[in-house]
Rosetta silent file (secondary structure, phi, psi, omega in degrees, C-alpha in Angstrom):
SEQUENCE: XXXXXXXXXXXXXXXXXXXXXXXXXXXXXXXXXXXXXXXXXXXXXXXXXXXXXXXXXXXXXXXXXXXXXXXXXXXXXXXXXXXXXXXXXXXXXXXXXXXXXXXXXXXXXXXXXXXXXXXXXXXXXXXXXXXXXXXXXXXXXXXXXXXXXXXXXXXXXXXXXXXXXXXXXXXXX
SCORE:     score description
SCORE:     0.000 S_00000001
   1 L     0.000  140.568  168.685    0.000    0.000    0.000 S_00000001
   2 L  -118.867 -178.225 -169.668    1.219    3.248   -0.421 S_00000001
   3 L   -73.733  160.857  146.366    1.572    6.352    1.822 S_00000001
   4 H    -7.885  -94.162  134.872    0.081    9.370    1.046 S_00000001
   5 H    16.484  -95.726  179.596    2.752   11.292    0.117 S_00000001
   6 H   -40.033  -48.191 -170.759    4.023    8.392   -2.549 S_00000001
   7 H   -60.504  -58.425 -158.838   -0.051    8.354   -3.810 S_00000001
   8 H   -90.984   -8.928  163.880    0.264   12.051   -5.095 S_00000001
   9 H   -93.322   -1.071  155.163    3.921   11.721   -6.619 S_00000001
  10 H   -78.602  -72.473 -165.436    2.624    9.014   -8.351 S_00000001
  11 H   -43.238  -81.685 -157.006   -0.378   11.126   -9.313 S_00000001
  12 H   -40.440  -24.821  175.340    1.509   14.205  -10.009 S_00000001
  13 H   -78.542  -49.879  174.735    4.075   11.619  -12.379 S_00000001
  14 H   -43.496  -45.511  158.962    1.323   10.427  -14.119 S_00000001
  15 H   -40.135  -67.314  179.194   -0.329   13.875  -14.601 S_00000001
  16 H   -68.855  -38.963  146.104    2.838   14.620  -16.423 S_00000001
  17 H   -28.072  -62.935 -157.523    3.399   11.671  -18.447 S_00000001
  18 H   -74.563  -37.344  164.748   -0.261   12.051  -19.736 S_00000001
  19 H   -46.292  -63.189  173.047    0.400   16.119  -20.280 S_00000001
  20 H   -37.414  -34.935 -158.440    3.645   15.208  -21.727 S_00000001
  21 H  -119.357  -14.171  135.849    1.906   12.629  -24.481 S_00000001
  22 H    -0.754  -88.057 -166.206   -0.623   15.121  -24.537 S_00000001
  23 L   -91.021  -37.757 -165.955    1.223   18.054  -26.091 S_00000001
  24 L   -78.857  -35.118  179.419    3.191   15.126  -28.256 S_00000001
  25 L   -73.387  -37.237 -179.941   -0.345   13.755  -29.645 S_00000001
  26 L  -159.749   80.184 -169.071   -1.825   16.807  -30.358 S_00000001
  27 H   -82.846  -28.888  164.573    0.498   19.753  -30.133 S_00000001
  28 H   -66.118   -3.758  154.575   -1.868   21.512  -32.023 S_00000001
  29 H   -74.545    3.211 -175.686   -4.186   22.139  -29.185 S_00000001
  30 L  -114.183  122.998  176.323   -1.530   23.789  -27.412 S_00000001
  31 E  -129.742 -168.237 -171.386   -0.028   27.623  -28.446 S_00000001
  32 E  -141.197  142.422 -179.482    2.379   30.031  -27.134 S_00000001
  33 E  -139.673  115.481  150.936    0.983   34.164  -27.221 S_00000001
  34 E   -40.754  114.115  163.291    3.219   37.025  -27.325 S_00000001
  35 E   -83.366  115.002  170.449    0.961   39.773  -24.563 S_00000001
  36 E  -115.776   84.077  162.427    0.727   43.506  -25.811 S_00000001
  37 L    96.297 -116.614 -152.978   -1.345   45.262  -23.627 S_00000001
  38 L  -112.746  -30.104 -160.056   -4.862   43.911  -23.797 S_00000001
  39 E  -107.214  139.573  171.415   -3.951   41.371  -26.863 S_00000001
  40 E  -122.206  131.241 -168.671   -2.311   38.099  -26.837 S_00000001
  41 E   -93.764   76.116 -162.542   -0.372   37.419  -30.384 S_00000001
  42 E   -59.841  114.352  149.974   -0.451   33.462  -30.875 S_00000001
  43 L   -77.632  124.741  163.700    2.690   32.482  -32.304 S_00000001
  44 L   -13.904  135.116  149.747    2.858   29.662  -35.060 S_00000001
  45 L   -35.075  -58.773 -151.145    4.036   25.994  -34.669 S_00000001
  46 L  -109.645   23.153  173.380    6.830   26.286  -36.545 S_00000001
  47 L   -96.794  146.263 -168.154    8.131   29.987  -35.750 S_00000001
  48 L   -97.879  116.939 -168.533   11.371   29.931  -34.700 S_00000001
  49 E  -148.621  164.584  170.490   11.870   32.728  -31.789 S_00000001
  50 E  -153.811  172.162 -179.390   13.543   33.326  -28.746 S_00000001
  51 E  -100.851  117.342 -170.467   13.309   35.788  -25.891 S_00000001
  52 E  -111.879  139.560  170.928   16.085   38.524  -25.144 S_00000001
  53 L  -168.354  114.466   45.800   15.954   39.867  -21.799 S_00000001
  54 L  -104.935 -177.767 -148.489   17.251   42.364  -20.614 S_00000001
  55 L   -90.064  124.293  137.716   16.894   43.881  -24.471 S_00000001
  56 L   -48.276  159.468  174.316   20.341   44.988  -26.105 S_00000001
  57 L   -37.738   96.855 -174.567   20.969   48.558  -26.803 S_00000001
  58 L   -79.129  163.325  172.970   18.342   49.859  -29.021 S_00000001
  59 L  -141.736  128.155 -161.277   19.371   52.397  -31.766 S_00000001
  60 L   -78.697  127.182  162.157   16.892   54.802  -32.975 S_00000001
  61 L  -131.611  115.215 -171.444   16.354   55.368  -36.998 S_00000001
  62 L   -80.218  156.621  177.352   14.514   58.216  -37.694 S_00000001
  63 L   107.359    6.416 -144.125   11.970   58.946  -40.427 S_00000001
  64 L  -116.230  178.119  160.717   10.422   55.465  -40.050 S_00000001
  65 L   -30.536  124.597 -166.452    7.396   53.648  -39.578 S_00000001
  66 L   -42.550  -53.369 -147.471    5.707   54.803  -35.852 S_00000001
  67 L   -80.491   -4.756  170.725    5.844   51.025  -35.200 S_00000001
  68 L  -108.526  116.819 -169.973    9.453   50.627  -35.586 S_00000001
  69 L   -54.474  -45.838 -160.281   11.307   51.397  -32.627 S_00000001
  70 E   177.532 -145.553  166.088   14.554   51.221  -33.473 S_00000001
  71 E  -175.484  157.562  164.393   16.885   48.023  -34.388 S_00000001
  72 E  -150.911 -168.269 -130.499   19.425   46.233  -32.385 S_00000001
  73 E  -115.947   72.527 -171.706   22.415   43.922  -32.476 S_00000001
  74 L  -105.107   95.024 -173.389   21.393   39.837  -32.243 S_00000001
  75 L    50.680   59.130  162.847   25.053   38.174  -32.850 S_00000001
  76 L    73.251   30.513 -177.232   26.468   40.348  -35.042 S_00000001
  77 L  -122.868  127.477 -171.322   22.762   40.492  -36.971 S_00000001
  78 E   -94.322  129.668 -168.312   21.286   44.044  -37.379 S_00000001
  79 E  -113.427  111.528 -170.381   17.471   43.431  -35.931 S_00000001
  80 E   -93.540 -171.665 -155.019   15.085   45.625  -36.383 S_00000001
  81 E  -131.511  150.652  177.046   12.778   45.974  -33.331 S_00000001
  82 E  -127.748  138.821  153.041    8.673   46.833  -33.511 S_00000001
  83 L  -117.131  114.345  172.399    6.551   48.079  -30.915 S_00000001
  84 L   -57.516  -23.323 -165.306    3.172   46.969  -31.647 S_00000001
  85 H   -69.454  -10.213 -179.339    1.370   48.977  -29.135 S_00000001
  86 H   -95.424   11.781  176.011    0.675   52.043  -31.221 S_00000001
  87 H  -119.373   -9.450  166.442   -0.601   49.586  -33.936 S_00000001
  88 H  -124.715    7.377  168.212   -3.105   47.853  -32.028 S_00000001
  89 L    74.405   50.869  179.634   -3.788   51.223  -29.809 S_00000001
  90 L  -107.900  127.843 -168.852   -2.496   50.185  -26.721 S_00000001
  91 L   -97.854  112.312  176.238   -1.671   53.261  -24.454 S_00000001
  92 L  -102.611   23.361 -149.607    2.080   51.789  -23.043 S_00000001
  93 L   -90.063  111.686  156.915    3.029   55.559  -22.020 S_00000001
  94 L   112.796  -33.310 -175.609    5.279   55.350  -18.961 S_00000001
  95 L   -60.717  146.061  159.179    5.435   51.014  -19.402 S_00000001
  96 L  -117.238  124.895  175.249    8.889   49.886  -19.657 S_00000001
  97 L   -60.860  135.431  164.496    9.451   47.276  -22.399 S_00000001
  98 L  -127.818  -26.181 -178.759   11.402   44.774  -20.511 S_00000001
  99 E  -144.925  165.761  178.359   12.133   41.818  -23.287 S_00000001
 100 E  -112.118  123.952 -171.679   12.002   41.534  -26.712 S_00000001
 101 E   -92.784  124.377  153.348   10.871   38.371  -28.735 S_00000001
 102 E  -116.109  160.447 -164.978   12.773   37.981  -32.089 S_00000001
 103 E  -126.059  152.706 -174.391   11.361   35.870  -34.669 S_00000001
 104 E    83.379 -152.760  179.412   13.332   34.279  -37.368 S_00000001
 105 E  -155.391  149.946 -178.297   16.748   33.094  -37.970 S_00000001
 106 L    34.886 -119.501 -170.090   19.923   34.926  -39.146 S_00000001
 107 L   -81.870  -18.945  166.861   19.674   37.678  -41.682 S_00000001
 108 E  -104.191   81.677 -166.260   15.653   37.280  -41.492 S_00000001
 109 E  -131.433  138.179  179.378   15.138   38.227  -38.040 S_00000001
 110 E  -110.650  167.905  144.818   12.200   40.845  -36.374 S_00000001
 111 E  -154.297  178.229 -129.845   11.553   41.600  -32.751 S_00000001
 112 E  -168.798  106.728  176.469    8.787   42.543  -30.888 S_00000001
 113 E   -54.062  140.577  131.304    8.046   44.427  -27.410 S_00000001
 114 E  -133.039  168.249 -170.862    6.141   42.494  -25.266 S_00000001
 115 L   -67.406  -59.873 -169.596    4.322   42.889  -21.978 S_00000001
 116 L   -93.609  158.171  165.095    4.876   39.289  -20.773 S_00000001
 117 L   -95.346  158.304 -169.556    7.183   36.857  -21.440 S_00000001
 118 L   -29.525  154.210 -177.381    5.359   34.147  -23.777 S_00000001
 119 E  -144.672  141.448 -171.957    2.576   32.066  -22.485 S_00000001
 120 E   -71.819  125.576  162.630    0.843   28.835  -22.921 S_00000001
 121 E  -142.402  168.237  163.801   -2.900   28.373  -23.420 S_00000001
 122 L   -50.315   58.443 -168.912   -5.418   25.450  -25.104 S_00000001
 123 L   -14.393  -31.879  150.894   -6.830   26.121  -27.937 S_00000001
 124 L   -82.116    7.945  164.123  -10.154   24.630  -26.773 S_00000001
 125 L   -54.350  -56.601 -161.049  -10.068   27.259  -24.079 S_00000001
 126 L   -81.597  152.461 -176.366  -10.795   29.964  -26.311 S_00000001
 127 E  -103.263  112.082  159.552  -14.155   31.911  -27.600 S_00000001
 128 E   -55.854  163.917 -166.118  -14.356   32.920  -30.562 S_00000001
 129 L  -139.951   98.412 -167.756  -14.595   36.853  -30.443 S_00000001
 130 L  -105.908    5.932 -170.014  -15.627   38.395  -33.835 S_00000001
 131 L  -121.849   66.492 -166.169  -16.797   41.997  -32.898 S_00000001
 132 L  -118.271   90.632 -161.617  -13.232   43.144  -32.768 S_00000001
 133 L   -86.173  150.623 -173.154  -12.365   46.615  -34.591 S_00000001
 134 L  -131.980  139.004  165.040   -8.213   46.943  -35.278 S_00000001
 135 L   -61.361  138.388 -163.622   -6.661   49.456  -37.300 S_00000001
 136 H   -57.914   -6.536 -166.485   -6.426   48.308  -40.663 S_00000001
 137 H   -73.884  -37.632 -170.759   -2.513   47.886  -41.320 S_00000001
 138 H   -90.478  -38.874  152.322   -3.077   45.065  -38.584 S_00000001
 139 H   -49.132  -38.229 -175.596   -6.735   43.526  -39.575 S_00000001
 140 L   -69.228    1.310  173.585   -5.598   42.893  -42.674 S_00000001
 141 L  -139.934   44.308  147.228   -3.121   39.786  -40.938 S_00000001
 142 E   -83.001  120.883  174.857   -5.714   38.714  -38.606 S_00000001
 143 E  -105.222  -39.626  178.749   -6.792   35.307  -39.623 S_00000001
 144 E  -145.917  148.294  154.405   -9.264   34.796  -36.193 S_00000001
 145 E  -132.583  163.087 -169.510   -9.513   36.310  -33.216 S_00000001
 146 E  -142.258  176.404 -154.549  -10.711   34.757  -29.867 S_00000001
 147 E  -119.476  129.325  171.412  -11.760   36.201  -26.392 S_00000001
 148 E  -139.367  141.783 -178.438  -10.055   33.936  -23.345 S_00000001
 149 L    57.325 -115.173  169.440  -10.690   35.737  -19.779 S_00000001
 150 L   -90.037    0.615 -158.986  -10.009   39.505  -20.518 S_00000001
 151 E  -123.606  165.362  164.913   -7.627   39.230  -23.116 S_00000001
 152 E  -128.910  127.646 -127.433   -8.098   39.002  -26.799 S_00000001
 153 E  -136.010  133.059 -131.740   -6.142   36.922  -28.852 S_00000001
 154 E  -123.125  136.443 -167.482   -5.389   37.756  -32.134 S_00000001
 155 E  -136.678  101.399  179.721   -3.888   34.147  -34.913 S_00000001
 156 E  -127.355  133.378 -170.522   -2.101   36.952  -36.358 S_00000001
 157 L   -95.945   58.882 -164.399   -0.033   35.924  -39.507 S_00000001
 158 H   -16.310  -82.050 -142.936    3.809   38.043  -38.418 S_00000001
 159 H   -32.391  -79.357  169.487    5.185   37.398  -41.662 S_00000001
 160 H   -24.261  -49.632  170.988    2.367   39.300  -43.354 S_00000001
 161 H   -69.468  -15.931 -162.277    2.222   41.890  -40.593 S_00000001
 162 H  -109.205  -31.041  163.125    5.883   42.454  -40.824 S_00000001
 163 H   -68.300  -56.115 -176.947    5.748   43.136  -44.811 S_00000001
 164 H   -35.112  -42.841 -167.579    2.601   45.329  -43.989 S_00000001
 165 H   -94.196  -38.869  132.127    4.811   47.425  -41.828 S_00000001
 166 H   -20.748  -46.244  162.587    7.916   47.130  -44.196 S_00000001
 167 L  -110.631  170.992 -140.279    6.096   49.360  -46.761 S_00000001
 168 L   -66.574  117.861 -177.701    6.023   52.738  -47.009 S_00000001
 169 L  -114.463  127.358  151.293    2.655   53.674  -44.521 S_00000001
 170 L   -18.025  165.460  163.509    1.493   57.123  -43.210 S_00000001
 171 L   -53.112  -33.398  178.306    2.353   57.724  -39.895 S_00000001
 172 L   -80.384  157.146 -177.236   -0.470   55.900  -38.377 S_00000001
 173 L   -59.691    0.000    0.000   -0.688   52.027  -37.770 S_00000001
């Protein structure tokens, strides 16, 4: 028989096994979301990203798109850097950016303020949420959006958003 104790670290290994085989079985019920503000940004299966924190040394280049901050230095790679929040109208006045996600590999690399560092959720968690208005440089690389608590989470297509933002736009997002 076992003790107590032994009974829930067996439970708790099993828990993890079956989470573990889970995630392996059906990894597509499982994402990862960049947080900006109000919005959570589901990142892809297959994007390749990583989290710098604290941020290298941004450098400012003026004349550019509102949403691009600046660019900085990822192994001898020049990266430029976006802050989303004036493109999905998130007032971050006073917020300190603390890490930066970059997306991509080598000479095709972005990054991206975020609030949080990345976070897991279900996919059958979420509602859809279709009464969502966005400015249009960023609706146009919406593919769904969904509602989970408070936040609303946006199966946003980066590439697409990151050409959208690449050509020559008014000041506004």
């Amino acid at each position: 028989m076992l003790s107590l104790p032994e009974a829930l670290q067996l439970g708790a290994d099993l828990d993890d096994q079956l989470v573990r085989q889970s995630m392996q079985s059906s990894s597509g019920d499982i994402a990862h979301y960049l947080r900006i503000g109000c919005y959570g940004l589901i990142l892809a299966d297959e994007l390749v990203g990583e989290v710098l924190e604290p941020t290298p040394p941004l450098h400012r280049i003026p004349g550019q798109h509102r949403a691009l901050a600046g660019a900085v230095n990822v192994r001898g790679n020049v990266v430029p850097v976006f802050d989303l929040h004036a493109c999905l109208g998130v007032n971050h006045e006073g917020m300190r950016q603390h890490a930066l996600f970059v997306y991509g590999q080598d000479d095709a690399m972005a990054a991206f303020y975020m609030d949080q560092l990345p976070a897991r959720l279900r996919r059958n968690e979420l509602l859809n949420y279709q009464t969502i208005r966005l400015p249009a440089l960023v609706s146009a690389c919406v593919r769904q959006s969904f509602l989970l608590n408070e936040l609303i989470i946006l199966d946003i297509d980066i590439a697409q958003l990151l050409d959208a933002l690449n050509t020559p736009q008014p000041t506004d997002c």
